[in-house]
C-alpha positions as a Markdown table, in Angstrom:
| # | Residue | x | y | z |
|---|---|---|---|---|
| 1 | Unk | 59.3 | 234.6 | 163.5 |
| 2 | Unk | 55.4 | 233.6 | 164.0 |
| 3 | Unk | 55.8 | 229.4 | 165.1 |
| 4 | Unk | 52.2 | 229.0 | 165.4 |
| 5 | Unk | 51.4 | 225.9 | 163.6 |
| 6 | Unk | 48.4 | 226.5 | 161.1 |
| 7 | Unk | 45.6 | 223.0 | 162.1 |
| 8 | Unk | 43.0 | 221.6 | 160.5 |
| 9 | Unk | 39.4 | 222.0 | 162.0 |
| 10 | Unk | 39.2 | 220.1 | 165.4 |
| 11 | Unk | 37.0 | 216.6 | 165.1 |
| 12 | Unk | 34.0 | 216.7 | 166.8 |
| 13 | Unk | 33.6 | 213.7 | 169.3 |
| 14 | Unk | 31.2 | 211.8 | 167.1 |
| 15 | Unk | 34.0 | 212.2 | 164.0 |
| 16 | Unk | 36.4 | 210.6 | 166.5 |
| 17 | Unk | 34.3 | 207.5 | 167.3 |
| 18 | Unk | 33.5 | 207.5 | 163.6 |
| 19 | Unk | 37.0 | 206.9 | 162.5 |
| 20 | Unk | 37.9 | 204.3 | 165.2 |
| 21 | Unk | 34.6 | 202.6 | 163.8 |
| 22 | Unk | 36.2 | 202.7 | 160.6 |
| 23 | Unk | 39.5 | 200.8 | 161.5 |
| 24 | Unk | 37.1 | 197.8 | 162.8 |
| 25 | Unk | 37.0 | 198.8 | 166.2 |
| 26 | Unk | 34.2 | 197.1 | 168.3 |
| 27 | Unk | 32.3 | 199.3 | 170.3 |
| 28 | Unk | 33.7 | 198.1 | 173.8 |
| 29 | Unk | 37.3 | 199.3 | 172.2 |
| 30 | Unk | 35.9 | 202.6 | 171.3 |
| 31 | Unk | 35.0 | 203.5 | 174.6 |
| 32 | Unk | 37.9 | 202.2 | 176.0 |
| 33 | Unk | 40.2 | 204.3 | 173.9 |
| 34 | Unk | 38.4 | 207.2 | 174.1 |
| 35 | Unk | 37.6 | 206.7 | 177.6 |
| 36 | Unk | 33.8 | 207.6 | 177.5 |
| 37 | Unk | 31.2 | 205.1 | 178.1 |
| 38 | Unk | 29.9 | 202.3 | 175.8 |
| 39 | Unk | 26.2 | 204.3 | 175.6 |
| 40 | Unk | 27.6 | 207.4 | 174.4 |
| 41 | Unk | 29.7 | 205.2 | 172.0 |
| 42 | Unk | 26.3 | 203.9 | 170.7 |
| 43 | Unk | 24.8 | 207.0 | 171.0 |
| 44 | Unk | 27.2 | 208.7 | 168.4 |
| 45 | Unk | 26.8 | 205.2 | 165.9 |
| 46 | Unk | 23.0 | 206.6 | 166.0 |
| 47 | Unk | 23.7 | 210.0 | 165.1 |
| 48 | Unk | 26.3 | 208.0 | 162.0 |
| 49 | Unk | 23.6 | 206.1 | 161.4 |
| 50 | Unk | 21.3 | 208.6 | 160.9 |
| 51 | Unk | 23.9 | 211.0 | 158.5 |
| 52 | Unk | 24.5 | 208.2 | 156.2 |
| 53 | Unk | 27.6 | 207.8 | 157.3 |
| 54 | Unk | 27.6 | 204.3 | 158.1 |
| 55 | Unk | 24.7 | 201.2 | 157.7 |
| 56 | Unk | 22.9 | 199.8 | 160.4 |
| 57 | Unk | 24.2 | 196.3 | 158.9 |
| 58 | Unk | 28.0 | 197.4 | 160.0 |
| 59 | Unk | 26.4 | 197.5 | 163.7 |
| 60 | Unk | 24.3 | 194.9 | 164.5 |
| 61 | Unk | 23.7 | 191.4 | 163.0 |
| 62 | Unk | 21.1 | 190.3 | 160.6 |
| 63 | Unk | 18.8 | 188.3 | 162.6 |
| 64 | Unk | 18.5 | 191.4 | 165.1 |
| 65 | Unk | 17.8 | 193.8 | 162.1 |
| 66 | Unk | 15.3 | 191.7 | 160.6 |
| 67 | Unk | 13.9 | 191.1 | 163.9 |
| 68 | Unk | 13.6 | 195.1 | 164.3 |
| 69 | Unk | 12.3 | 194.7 | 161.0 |
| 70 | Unk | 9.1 | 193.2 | 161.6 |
| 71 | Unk | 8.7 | 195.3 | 165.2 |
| 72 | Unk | 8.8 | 198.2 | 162.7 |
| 73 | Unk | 6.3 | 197.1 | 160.3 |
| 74 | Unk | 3.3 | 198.9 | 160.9 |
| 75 | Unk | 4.6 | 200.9 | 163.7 |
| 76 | Unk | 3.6 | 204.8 | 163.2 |
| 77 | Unk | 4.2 | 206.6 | 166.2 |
| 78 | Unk | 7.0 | 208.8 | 167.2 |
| 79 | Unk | 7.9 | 207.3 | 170.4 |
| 80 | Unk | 10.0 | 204.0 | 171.2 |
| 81 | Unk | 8.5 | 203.9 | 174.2 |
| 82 | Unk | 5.5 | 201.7 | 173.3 |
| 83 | Unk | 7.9 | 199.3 | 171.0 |
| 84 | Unk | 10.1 | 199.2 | 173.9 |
| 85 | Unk | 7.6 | 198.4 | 176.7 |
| 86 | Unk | 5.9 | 195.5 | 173.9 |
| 87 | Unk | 9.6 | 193.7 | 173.3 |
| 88 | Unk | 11.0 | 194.2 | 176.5 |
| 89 | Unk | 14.5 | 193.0 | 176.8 |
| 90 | Unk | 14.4 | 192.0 | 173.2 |
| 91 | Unk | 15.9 | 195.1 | 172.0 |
| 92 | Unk | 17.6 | 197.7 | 173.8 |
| 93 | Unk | 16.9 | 201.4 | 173.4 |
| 94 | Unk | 19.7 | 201.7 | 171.3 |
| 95 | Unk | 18.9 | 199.2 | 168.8 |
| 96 | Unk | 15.5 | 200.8 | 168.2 |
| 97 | Unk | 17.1 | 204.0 | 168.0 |
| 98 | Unk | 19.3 | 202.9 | 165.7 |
| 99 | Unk | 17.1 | 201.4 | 163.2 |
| 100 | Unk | 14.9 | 203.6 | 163.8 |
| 101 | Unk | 17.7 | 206.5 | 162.1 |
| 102 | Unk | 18.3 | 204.1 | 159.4 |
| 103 | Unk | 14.5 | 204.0 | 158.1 |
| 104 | Unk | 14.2 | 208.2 | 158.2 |
């Protein structure tokens, strides 16, 4: 008798964060439970973020996204590095990453 156990397809890492994302988990948590750190955390919310799989709005607040907002305006270039280096400690790399995903 054959007791292998037929599974689903294994999650990937970032489907894992997703669905702790989706029970209202705060980032902080996520990395917690998962035991991986809070960047990679926000590092898979980017790549969410960028599959349509969840708005920038669920991540960060309003004032932040509107602030991002105007940075974005009339900003062209493929790099964050300029954005970055003009705001400074305004927004992190991550939040300009994220919006960023959520405008392509």
């Amino acid at each position: 008798m054959d007791k292998t156990v037929e599974k689903g397809p294994k999650k990937t890492t970032v489907e894992e964060t997703h669905e702790l994302w989706l029970e209202k988990n705060s980032i902080e948590d996520i990395a917690r439970i998962r035991k991986i750190t809070k960047q990679t955390v926000e590092t898979h919310l980017i790549k969410l973020i960028q599959a349509k799989k969840i708005e920038i709005s669920e991540v960060l607040p309003d004032d932040k996204i509107l602030a991002l907002r105007d940075a974005f305006e009339f900003y062209q270039e493929e790099s964050l590095a300029p954005l970055k280096e003009k705001y400074g400690d305004e927004f992190t790399w991550d939040e300009l990453k994220m919006f960023k995903a959520s405008i392509n």
